[in-house]
N, C-alpha and C positions, 0 to 999 in steps of 0.2 A: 122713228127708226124705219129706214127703209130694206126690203128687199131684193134684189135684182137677178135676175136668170144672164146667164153667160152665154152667149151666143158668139165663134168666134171672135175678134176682138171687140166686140158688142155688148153694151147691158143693158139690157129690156128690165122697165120697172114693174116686176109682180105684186107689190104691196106695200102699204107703209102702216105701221103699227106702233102702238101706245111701245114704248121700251122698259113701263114698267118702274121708273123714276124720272130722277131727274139729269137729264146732261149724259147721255148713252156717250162711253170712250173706249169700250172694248168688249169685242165678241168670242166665246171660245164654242169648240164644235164635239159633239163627241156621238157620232153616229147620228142617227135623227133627233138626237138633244141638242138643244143651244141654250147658253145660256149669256144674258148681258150685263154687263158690269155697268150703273149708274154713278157718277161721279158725287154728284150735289146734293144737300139737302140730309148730308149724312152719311149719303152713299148705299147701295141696294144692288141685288142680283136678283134676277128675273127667268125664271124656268120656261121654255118653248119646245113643243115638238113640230119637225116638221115634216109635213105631207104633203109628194108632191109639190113641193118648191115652195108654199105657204107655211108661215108659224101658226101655231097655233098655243097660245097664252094660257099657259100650268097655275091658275091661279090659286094652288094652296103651293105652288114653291118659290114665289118671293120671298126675298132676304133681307132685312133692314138691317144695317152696317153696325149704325149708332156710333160713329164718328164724330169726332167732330167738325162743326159745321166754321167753312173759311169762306170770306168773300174777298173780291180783292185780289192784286197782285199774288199771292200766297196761296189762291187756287191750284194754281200750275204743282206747287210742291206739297203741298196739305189736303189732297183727296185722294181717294184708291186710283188706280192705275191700270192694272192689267187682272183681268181673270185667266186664267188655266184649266185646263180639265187632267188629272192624270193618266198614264199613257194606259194603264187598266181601267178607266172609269170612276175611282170607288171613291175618288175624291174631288171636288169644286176649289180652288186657290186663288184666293185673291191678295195684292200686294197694295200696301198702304199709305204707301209713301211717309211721308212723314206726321200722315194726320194720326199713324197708329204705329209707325215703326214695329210690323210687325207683318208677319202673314195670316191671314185668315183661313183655316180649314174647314170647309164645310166637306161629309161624310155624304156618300151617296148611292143609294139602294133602291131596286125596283126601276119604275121608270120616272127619271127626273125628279125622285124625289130626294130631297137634302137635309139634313141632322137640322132640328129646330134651329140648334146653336152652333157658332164655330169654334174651333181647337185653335188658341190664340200661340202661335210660335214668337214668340219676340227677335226682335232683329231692333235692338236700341241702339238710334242715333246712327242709321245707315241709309236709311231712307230707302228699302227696295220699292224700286220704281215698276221694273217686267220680268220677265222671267219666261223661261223652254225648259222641257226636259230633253236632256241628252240620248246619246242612242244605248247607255246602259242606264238607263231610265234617274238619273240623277235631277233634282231638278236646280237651274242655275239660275242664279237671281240677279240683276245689273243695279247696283247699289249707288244711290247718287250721292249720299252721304258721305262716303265711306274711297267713294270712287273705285268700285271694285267690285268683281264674280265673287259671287258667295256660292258654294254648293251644298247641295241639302241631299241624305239619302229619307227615304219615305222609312216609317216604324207600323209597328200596329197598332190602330185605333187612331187613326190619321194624323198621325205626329210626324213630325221632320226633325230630323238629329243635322246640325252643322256639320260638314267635311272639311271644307278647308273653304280662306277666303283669299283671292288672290289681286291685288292692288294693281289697277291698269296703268297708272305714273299717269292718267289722263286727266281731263275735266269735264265734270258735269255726266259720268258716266249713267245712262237713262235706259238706253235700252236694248235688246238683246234679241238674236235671232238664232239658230239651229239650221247648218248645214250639212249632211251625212253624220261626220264625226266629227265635223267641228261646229265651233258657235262664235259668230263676232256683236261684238256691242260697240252702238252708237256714241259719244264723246260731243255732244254739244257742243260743251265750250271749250273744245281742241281742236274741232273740226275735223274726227278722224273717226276709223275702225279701228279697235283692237279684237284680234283673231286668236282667239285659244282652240288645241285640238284636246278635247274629252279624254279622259282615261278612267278606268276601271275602279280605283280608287277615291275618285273626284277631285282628284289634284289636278289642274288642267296643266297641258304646256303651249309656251307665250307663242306665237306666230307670227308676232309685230304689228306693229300700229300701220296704217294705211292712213295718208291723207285724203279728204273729200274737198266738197265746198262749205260755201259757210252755214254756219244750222246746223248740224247733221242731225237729223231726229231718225225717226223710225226707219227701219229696212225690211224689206222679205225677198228668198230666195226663189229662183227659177223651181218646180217639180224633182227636176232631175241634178239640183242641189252644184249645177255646172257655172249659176250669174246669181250675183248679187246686185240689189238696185237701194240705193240707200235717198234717200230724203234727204236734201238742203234747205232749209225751211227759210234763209234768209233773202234766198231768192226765188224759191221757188222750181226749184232744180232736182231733175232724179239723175244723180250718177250710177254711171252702169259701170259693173266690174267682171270680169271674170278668175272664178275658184281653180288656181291651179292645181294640181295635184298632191304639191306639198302644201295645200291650207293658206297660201299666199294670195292676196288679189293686184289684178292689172284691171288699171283702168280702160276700158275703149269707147266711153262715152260720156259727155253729160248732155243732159235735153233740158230746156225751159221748161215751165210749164201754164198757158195762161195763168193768169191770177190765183196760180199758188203759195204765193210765196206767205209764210206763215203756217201752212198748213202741215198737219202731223196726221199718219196712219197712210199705208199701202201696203197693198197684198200683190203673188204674183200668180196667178193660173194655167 
C-alpha cells in the first residue's frame, strides 16, 4: 500500500506499507484514523493512524473477515468490497459482496480501536457491493444482486434497520458515490449513472439514468460537489460530467487514459 502527499496536481510518494492482508481495494478516512479493507485470503481490515502524512500500523486493530475464500473469475463478485466509517465515528462498515451478503459492523471507541467482533446485518442475495452515507446521515448501499439503492438508518449497538430499497431498471448496479444531497451509482453493465436525490425518510427520488462509456466502474466527485468524473474501465476513459442544480448530469468531457483501461478506483481533490 502506498501513500502519496498531494502537491497541486502532483503526488509525491511518502511511503509504502504492509496493508495488513491481502489485495488492499478500499480506504476509508476518519480524522487521523484510516483504516483498509483487504480483499483475499478471507478478507481483513487493518487499523492506521496518521502523523504528519505517514500511517502508522495499529497492530492490536486488525480484523480477520473469515469469509470465504474465492479464487478465480468469482473474485470480482465474492470478496468485500468497500469499507466506510460512519459520519459520527462510532462505527467501521464493510460490504460483502456476495461472499457474505451481508454488512459487517465493527463498533468503534477510543482511538482506532474496534469491537473484537462484527454486528452481521444480512442483506441475502443482493450482493452489496459500496456504499456513502447521505447528508441525513442514512447509509446507501449499491446492490449488484439485486440491482438497486438499499438504504439503512444506523440503531443502537451498531445495527442497521432497512428503509427502503429502490431498483435502478439498470445492470450490474456496483457502485455509489455522495453528492451534496444527492448520490449516483455506477451501472457496469448498462454503461450508465443513475442519480437519486436523498430524503429525510430514506426513500430516495429517481433523477434519471445518464449514459457514460463503456465499463462504468467507479466515480468521485469534485470538493464542491459541482463535476462528477466516472470511470470506463473498457477503455480506459474518465468521463467528466457536470451536476446541475436539479441533480442532472451534462456531459463536457471524456479523456483516455494511458494504459487504464481495466482499471477501478478514483478520487477527486
Amino acid at each position: 500500500m502506498t501513500v502519496f502527499g498531494v502537491v497541486g496536481d502532483r503526488l509525491n510518494r511518502r511511503q509504502i506499507i504492509n496493508s495488513g492482508g491481502a489485495f488492499p481495494v478500499s480506504v476509508a478516512v476518519h480524522g487521523a484514523e484510516v483504516y483498509v479493507l483487504n480483499a483475499r485470503a478471507g478478507g481483513a481490515v487493518q487499523g492506521y493512524l496518521s502523523i504528519l502524512g505517514h500511517l502508522v500500523p495499529l497492530r492490536s486493530e486488525h480484523r480477520s473477515l473469515g469469509l470465504p475464500i474465492t479464487t478465480g473469475a468469482q473474485e470480482f463478485t465474492h470478496t468485500p468490497g468497500q469499507v466506510v466509517v460512519t459520519p459520527d465515528g462510532s462505527s467501521v462498515i464493510v460490504t460483502t459482496k456476495a461472499a457474505g451478503n451481508s454488512l459487517l459492523v465493527f463498533g468503534r471507541y477510543g482511538l482506532a480501536q474496534l469491537t473484537k467482533t462484527a454486528a452481521v446485518v444480512d442483506d441475502a442475495g443482493n450482493v452489496p457491493f459500496a456504499a456513502v452515507f447521505d447528508r441525513f446521515g442514512h447509509l446507501a448501499v449499491a446492490e449488484a444482486g439485486s440491482n438497486a439503492v438499499a438504504t439503512y438508518a444506523g440503531e443502537p449497538g451498531h445495527g442497521f434497520r432497512l428503509l427502503n430499497r429502490t431498483v435502478t431498471g439498470q445492470a450490474a448496479t456496483c457502485w455509489i458515490v455522495g453528492a451534496g444531497g444527492n448520490y449516483y451509482l455506477s451501472n457496469a453493465g448498462s454503461n450508465s449513472l443513475s442519480g437519486y436525490q436523498a430524503r429525510h425518510d430514506g426513500s430516495p427520488v429517481a433523477l434519471g439514468n445518464t449514459a457514460t462509456g463503456q465499463g462504468t466502474v467507479d466515480a468521485t466527485v469534485s470538493p464542491d460537489s459541482h463535476y462528477l468524473y466516472a470511470e470506463t474501465g473498457a477503455v480506459g476513459a474518465v468521463d467528466a460530467f457536470r451536476i446541475e442544480s436539479d441533480g442532472s448530469l451534462t456531459k463536457i468531457s471524456s479523456i483516455i487514459v494511458p494504459n487504464a483501461a481495466g482499471a477501478e478506483g478514483i478520487a477527486a481533490s
